[in-house]
N, C-alpha and C positions, 0 to 999 in steps of 0.2 A: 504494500500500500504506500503509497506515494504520501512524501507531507511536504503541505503547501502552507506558508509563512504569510497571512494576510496582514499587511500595513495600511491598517487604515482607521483615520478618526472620528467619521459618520458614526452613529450605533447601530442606524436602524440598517444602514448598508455592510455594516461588519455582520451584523445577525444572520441577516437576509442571503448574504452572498456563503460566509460559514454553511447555514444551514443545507444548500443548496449543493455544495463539494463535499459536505459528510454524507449527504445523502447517496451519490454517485462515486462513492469509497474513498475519500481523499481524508487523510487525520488533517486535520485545519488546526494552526497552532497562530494566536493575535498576539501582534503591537498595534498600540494605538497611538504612537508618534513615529518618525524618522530617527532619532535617537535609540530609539526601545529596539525599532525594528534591525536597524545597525547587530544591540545587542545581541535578539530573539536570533540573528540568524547565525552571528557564530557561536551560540550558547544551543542552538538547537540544530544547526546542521539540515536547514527543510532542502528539501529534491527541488523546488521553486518557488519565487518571492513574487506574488501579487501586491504591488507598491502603488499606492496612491500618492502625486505629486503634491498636492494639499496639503500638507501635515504641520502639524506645530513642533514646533523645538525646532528640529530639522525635517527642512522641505524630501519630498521626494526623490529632487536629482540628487541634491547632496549625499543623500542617504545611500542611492546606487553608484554616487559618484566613491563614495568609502568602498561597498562591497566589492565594487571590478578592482579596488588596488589594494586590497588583502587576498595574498594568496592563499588563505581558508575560506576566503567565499567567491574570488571572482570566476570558479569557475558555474556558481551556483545560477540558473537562468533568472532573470527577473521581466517581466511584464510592470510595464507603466500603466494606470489606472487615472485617467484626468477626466473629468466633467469638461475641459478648458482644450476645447477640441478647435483650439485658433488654429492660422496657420503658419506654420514652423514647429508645432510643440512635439509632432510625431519626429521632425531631425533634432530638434531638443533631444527628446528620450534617448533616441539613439546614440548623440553626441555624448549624454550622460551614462552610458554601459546598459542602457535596456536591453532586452535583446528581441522585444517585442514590444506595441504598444494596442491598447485598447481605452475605448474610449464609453462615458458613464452617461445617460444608462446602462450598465450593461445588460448587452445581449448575449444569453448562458451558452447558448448553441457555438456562438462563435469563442468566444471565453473559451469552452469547453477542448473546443478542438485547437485553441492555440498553446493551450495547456498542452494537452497531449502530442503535439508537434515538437514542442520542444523539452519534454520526458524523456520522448522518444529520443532526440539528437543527443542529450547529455547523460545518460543513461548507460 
């Protein structure tokens, strides 16, 4: 079973998105800042980091900007998570070590298979 690292400070969207990966087998393990999720990922080692760019303490890039240059987590995939679906923010993400981006509301189906795409590649 895959565990997936959700960063994010919404509740009802940490609830709602958790509930919805435990249900489809994924252990879901939460930060709910950039800072925490820094922590939560080399303290818990998840298969991939669901990162929302919004965050307090530390923002999102920042946060994947640290993961890609620890070599205990940057081989770890992370997914961008932004409501802020301007233009430029998907070469942002990337700029910052995403290794994918999706954008909020999310849509599960696609969510789901870009999970699994990239399981699949760092696996």
């Amino acid at each position: 079973m895959a565990k997936i690292l959700l960063v994010e400070d919404n509740e009802m969207n940490r609830d709602m998105l958790s509930r919805r990966l435990e249900r489809r087998g994924y252990e879901v393990v939460i930060a709910v800042d950039g800072a925490e999720g820094v922590a939560m990922t080399i303290l818990e080692h998840p298969n991939l980091v669901l990162m929302d760019m919004s965050l307090p303490i530390m923002d999102g890039w920042e946060a994947t900007r640290q993961l890609k240059a620890n070599p205990e987590t940057n081989n770890i995939p992370v997914i961008a998570l932004t409501a802020h679906a301007m233009s430029g923010d998907r070469e942002k993400a990337f700029e910052a070590g995403c290794d994918d981006y999706d954008t909020k509301p999310i849509e599960l189906s696609r969510l789901l298979e870009k999970i699994a795409n990239l399981l699949a590649k760092y696996q």
